[in-house]
C-alpha positions in Angstrom: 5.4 22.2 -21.8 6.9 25.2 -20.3 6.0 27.2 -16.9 7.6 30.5 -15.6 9.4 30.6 -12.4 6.7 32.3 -10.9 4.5 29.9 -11.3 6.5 27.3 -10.5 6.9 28.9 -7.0 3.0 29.0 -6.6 3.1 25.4 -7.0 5.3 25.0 -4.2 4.4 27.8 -1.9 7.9 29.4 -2.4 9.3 32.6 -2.9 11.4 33.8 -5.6 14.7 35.3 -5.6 15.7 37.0 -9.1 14.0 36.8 -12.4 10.3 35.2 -12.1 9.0 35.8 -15.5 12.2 33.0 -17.0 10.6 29.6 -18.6 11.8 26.2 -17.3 10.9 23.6 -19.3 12.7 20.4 -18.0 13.8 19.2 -15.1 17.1 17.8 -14.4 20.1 17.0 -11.9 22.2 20.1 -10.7 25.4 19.5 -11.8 23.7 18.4 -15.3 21.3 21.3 -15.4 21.3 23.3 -18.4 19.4 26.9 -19.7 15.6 26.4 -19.9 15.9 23.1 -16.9 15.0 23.5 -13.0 16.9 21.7 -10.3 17.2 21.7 -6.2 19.8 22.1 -3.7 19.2 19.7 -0.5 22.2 18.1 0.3 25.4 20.2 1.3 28.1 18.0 -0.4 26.3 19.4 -3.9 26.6 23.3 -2.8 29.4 24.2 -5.0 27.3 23.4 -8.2 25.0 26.1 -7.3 27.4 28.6 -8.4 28.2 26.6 -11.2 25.0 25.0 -12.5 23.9 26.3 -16.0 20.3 25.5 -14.4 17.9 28.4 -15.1 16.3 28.3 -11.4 17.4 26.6 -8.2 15.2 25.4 -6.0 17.2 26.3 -2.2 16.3 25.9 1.4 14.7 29.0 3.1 17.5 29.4 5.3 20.9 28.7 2.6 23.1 31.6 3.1 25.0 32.3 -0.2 28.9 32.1 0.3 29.0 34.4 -3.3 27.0 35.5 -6.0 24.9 32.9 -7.9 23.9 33.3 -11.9 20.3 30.9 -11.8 16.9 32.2 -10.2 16.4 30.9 -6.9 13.2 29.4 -5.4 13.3 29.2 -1.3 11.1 26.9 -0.2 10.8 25.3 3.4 12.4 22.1 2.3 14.1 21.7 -1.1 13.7 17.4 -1.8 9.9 18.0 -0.5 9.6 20.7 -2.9 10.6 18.9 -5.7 9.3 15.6 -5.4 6.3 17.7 -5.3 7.1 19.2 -8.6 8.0 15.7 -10.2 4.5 14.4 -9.1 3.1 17.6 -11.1 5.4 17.4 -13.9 4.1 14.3 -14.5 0.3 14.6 -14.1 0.8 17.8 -16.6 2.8 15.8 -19.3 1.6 12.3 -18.7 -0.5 12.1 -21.5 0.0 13.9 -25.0 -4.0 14.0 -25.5 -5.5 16.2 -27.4 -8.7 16.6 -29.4 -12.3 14.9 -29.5 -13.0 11.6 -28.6 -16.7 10.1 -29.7 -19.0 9.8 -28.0 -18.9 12.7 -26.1 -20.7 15.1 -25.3 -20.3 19.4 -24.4 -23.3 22.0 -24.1 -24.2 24.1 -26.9 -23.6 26.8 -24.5 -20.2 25.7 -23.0 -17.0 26.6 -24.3 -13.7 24.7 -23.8 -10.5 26.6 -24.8 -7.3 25.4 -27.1 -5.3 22.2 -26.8 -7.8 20.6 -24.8 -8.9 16.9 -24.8 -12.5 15.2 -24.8 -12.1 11.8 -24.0 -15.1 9.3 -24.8 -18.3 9.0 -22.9 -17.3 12.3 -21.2 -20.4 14.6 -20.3 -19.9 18.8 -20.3 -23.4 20.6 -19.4 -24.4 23.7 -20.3 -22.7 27.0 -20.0 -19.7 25.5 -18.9 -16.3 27.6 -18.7 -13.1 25.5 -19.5 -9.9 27.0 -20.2 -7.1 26.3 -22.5 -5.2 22.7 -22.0 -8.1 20.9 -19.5 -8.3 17.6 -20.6 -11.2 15.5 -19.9 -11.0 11.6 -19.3 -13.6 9.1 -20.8 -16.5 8.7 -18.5 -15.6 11.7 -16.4 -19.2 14.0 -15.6 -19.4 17.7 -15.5 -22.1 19.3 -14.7 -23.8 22.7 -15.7 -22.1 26.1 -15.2 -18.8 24.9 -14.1 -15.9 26.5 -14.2 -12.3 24.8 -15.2 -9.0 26.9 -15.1 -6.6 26.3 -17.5 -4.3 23.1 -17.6 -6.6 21.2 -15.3 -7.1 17.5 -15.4 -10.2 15.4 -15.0 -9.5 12.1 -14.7 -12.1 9.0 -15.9 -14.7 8.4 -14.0 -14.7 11.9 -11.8 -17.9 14.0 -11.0 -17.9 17.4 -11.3 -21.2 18.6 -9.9 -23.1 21.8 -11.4 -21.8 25.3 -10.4 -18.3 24.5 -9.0 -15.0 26.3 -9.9 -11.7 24.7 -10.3 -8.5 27.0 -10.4 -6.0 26.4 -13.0 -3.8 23.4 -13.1 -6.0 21.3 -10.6 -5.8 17.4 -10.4 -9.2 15.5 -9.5 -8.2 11.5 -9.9 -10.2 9.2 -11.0 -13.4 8.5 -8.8 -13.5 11.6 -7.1 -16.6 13.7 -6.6 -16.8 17.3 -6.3 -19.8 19.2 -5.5 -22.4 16.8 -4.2 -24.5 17.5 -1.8 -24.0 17.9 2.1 -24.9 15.8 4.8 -27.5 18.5 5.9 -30.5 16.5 7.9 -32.8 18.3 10.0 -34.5 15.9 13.3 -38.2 16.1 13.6 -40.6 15.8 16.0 -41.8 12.4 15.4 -37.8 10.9 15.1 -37.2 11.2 11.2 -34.5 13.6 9.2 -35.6 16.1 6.9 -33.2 17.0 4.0 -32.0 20.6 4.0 -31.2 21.2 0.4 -27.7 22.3 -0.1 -27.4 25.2 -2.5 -23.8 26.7 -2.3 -21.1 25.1 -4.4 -17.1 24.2 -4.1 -14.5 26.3 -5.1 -11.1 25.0 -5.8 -8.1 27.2 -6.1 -4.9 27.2 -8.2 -3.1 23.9 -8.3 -5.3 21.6 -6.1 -5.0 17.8 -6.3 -8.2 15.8 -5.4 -7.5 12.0 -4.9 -9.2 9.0 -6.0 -12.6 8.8 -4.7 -12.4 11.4 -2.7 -15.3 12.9 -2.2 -15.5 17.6 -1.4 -19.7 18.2 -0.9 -20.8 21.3 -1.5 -21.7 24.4 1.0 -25.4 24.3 2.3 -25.0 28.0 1.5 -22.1 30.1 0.1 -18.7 27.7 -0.6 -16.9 25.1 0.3 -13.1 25.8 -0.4 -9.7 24.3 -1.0 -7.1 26.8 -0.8 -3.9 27.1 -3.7 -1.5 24.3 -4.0 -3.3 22.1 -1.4 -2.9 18.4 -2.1 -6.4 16.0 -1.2 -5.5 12.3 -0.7 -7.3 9.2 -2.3 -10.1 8.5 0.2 -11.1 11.7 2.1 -14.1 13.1 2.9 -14.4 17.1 3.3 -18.4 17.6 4.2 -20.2 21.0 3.4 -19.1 24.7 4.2 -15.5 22.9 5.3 -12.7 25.5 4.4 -8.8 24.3 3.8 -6.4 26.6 3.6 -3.2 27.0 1.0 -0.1 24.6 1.1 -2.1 22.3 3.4 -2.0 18.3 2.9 -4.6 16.0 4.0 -3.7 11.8 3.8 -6.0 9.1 2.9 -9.5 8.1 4.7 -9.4 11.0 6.9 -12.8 13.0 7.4 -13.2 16.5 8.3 -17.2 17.6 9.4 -19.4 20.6 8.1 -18.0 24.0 8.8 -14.6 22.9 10.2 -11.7 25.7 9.1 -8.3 23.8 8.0 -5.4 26.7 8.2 -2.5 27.0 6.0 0.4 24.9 5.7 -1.3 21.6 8.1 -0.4 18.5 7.7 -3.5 15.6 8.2 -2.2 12.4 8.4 -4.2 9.2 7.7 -7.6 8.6 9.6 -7.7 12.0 11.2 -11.1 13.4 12.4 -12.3 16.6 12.6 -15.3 17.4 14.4 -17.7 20.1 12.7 -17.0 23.9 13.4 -13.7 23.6 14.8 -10.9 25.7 13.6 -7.1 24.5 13.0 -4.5 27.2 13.3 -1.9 27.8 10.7 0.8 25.4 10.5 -1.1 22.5 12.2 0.1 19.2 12.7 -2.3 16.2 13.4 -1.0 12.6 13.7 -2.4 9.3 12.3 -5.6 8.4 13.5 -5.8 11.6 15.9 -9.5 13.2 16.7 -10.0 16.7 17.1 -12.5 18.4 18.9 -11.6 21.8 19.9 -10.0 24.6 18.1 -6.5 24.8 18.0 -5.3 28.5 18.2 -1.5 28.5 18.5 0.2 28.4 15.0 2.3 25.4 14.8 0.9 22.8 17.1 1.0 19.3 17.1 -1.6 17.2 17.9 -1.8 13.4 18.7 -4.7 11.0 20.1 -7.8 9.4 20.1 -9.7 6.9 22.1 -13.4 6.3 22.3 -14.9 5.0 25.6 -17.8 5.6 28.0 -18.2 9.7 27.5 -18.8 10.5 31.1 -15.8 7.9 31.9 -13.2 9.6 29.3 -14.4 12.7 30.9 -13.2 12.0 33.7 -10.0 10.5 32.6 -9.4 13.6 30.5 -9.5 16.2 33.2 -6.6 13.5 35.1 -5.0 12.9 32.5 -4.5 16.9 31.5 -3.2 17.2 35.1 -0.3 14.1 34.6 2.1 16.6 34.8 1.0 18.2 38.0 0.2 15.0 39.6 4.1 13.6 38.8 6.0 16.8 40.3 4.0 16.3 43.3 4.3 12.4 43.7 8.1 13.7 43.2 8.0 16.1 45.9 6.3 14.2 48.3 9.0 11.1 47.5 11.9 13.3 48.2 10.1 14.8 51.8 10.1 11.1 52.7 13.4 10.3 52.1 14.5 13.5 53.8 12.4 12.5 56.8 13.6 8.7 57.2 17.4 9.5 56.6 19.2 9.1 60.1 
């Protein structure tokens, strides 16, 4: 299986320095890289076999300066062991299986079409006027519903759910489990105490290279879309509800749950068991800790964010508004500490 630099580089949100159209078709260590293979750069005692390597493409920190010319096409990425890990993991969903052809029983739409090199596996279920492209392979028992669209090189694992009208870039991941396209949690209150179910007609949109975890679960929009940006990576176990929009290069960890309408930036990282709350907006570069709640939007690009306790409201409250003037309060126990030591020295 070969992929161009430039693609490559989409994967990892990097930027390419050099030749971009050059295909890499292994992966290997830098001072054993050879024509046609990809390696990485992390660790300074290994610079000099960048200008040696017979490597095709480096993969090099953002901020390497060169100490001479270098023959291989270089791929600057924000941190080069991240970035390639992240490749491996690809690497290996992409050629994990050699899988090809038509398993029966399955089933595909008359009106469906499924392009070249592309695998069927048992008990799998394609609707009508379905669009999959060249290389998706589909696992045994995995559903996909009518008029969806599949880019090529995706991968639907056994057991997924792809629900009617959602797109799916090219070289996607949804794991086993997942469901993609189900309906929101859209209930209106009536008068007399019960919920009435507003129907959910959008869809999900998934772009290039997007990994879905294990039962994780992307409803659709109540209108319009609900989007994953390129290259984001999904953990097992998450919950993204209807109309929720993540932007590029942005990772979410397991059993974390973001609310209808909420905006995810680019490049955030979600650890495990965060919460958003619905409608709130996450700035670019985002940070939020394990088992953190957020609340409010976040405007400045590169925050961190860390917290969560639930309590009495109007009590927590309270203990918010003293709690956001700690700071304040400590300089002026300080203060007044050192006016009473000036005042009882002899």
């Amino acid at each position: 299986m070969e992929f161009t630099v430039q693609q490559i580089a989409e994967v990892l949100g990097g930027t390419v320095e050099g030749d971009a159209s050059q295909r890499i078709s292994s992966l290997a260590k830098i001072e054993e890289a050879q024509a046609g293979s990809l390696t990485f750069l992390s660790n300074a005692k290994y610079e000099p076999f960048l200008y040696e390597t017979g490597a095709s493409a480096v993969i090099i920190g953002q901020n390497q300066e060169l100490k001479q010319a270098v023959r291989p096409t270089l791929i600057r990425v924000e941190n080069p062991y991240t970035a390639f890990s992240q490749l491996l993991e690809f690497y290996a969903q992409a050629t994990r299986t050699g899988k090809r052809g038509v398993e029966e029983p399955s089933f595909i739409g008359l009106s469906s079409k499924i392009g070249a090199g592309h695998y069927r596996g048992a008990f799998s279920y394609i609707g009508e006027q379905c669009q999959l492209g060249d290389n998706v392979l589909v696992f045994p028992h995995a559903y996909i519903g009518d008029r969806v669209t599949i880019g090529e090189g995706s991968i639907i694992h056994a057991g997924a759910k792809i629900y009617p009208d959602t797109v799916i870039g090219r070289f996607c991941v949804i794991k086993a489990g997942a469901v993609v396209g189900s309906d929101g949690f859209g209930f209106a209150p009536q008068p007399d105490g019960s919920y009435k179910a507003i129907p959910q007609i959008g869809n999900v949109v998934l772009e290039d290279y997007v990994s879905i975890g294990a039962n994780a679960t992307v409803d659709c929009a109540t209108l319009g879309s609900t989007r994953v940006g390129r290259g984001s990576k999904i953990d097992n176990l998450v919950q993204l509800a209807h109309n929720v929009e993540i932007g590029q290069h942005t990772v979410i960890a397991s059993q974390t749950g973001i609310a209808g309408s909420a905006k995810v930036g680019d490049q955030c990282v979600l650890a495990g068991q965060v919460g958003l709350a619905g409608h709130v907006t996450l700035a670019n570069k985002t940070t939020v800790t394990a088992q953190s709640g957020v609340g409010k939007n976040v405007k400045q690009e590169g925050t961190i964010l860390q917290g969560s306790t639930a309590f009495d409201f109007k009590q927590n409250q309270r203990a918010q508004i003293v709690f956001r003037r700690l700071p304040e309060l400590e300089q002026r126990v300080a203060q007044l500490e050192k006016a009473k030591n000036a005042t009882e020295k002899p």
